[in-house]
C-alpha positions in Angstrom: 44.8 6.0 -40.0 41.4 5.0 -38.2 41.3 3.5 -35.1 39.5 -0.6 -35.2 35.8 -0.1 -34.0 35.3 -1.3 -30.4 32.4 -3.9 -30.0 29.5 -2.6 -27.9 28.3 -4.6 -25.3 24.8 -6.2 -25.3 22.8 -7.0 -22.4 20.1 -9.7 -23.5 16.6 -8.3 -22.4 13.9 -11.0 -21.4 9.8 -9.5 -21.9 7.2 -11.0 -20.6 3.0 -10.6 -20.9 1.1 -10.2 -17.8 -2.3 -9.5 -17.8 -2.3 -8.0 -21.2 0.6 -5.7 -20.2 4.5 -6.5 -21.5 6.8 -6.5 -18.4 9.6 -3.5 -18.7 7.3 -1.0 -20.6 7.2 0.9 -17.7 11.1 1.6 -17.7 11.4 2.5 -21.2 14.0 5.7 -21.8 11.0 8.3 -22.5 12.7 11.5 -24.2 12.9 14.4 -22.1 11.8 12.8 -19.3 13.9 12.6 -15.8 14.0 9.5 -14.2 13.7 9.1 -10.6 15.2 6.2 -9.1 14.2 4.5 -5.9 13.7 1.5 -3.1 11.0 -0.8 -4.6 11.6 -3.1 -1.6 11.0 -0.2 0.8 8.0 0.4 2.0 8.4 4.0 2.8 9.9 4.8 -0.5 7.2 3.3 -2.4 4.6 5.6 -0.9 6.8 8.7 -1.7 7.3 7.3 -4.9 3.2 7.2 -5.3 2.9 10.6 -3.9 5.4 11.9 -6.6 3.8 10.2 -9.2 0.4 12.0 -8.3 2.1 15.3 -7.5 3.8 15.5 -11.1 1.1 16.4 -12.9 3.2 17.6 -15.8 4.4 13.8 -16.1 8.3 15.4 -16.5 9.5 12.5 -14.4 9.4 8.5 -14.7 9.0 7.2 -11.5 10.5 3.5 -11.8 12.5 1.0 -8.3 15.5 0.0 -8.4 14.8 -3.6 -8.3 13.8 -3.3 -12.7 15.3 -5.1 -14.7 17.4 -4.4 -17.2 18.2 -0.4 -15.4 22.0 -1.3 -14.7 22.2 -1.2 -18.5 20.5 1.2 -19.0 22.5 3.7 -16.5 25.6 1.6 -16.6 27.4 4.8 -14.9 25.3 4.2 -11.5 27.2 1.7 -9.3 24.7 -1.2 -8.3 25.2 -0.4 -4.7 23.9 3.2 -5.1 20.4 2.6 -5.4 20.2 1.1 -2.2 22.1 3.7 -0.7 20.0 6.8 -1.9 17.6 7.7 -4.2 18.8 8.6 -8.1 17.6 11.2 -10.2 19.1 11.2 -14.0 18.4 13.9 -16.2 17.3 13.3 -19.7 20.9 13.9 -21.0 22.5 11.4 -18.5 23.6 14.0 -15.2 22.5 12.3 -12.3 22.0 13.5 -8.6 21.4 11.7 -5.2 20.0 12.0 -1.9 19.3 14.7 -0.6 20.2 16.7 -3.7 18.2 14.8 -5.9 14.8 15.7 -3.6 16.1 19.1 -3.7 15.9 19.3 -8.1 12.5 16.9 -7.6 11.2 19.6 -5.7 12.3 22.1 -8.5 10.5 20.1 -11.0 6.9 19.4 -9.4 4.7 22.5 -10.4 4.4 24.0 -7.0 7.4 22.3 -5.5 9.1 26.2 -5.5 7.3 26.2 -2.0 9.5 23.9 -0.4 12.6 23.9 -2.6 13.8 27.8 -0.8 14.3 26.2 2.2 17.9 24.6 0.7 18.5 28.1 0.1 19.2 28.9 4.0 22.6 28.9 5.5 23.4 25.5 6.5 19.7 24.2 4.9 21.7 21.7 2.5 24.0 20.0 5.1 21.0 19.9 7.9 19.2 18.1 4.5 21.8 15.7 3.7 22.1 14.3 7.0 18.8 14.1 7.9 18.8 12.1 4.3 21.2 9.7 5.3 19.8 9.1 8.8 16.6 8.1 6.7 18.1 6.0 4.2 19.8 4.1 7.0 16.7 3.6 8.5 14.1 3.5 6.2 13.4 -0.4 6.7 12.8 0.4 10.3 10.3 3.2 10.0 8.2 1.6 6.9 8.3 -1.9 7.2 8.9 -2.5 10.7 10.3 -5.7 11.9 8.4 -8.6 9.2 10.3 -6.7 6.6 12.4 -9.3 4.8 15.1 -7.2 3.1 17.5 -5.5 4.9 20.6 -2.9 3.6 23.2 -5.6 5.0 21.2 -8.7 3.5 21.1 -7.4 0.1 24.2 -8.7 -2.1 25.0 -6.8 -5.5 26.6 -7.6 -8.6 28.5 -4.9 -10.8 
């Protein structure tokens, strides 16, 4: 005897054209591709976001913020609050990392990233990394957007 199907969920997905371009076709799953996940309201973020763009020359690795729509569905596994916690990097079959571990297999990734990614190969390298990670992500509002920044970590409400 056969178990009943379960009904999938659906999450309804709004597009809109803007300036000739369709809103969410820069989150699209691309195949093989790693996704790195990060603050779109930070400043700070957004620049290292840039630089990784420009530094993955090899395009392995969408770039997209947290703030898309439609990326809770699409990593439903990813609590809500994560992303502003840390930044996420999800492989192509769904393993994700954060923090500082996640900059540690970005590194491994970029072409000449090798050059910095032996340093978390030193005694103690990884824990020195992950706090100075979360010292960062606690303050990242401060050092990149100063005080005008609107969005703050204890402003921001999430749903999941």
């Amino acid at each position: 005897m056969t178990a009943p199907a379960r009904a999938r969920k659906t999450y309804p997905v709004v597009r809109f054209t803007i300036r000739g371009q369709e809103s969410g076709a820069e989150w699209q799953p691309r195949p093989g591709r790693f996704t790195v996940v990060y603050d779109g309201n930070c400043r700070v973020c957004t620049r290292l976001a840039n630089t990784l763009r420009r530094l993955d020359r090899g395009r392995r690795m969408e770039v997209v913020p947290s703030q898309t729509p439609g990326l809770h569905a699409r990593f439903p596994w990813i609590p809500a609050s994560a992303y502003s916690e840390s930044l996420q990097l999800v492989s192509p079959a769904g393993e994700t990392w954060q923090g500082a571990v996640a900059v540690e297999r970005i590194l491994d990734l970029l072409p000449r990233g090798y050059f910095l990614s032996w340093l978390f190969k030193l005694p103690f390298a990884r824990a020195i990394a992950d706090r100075f990670y979360r010292w960062f992500a606690r303050n990242r509002y401060k050092l990149g957007c100063g005080e005008h920044c609107q969005f703050r970590p204890a402003d921001l409400k999430f749903d999941e």
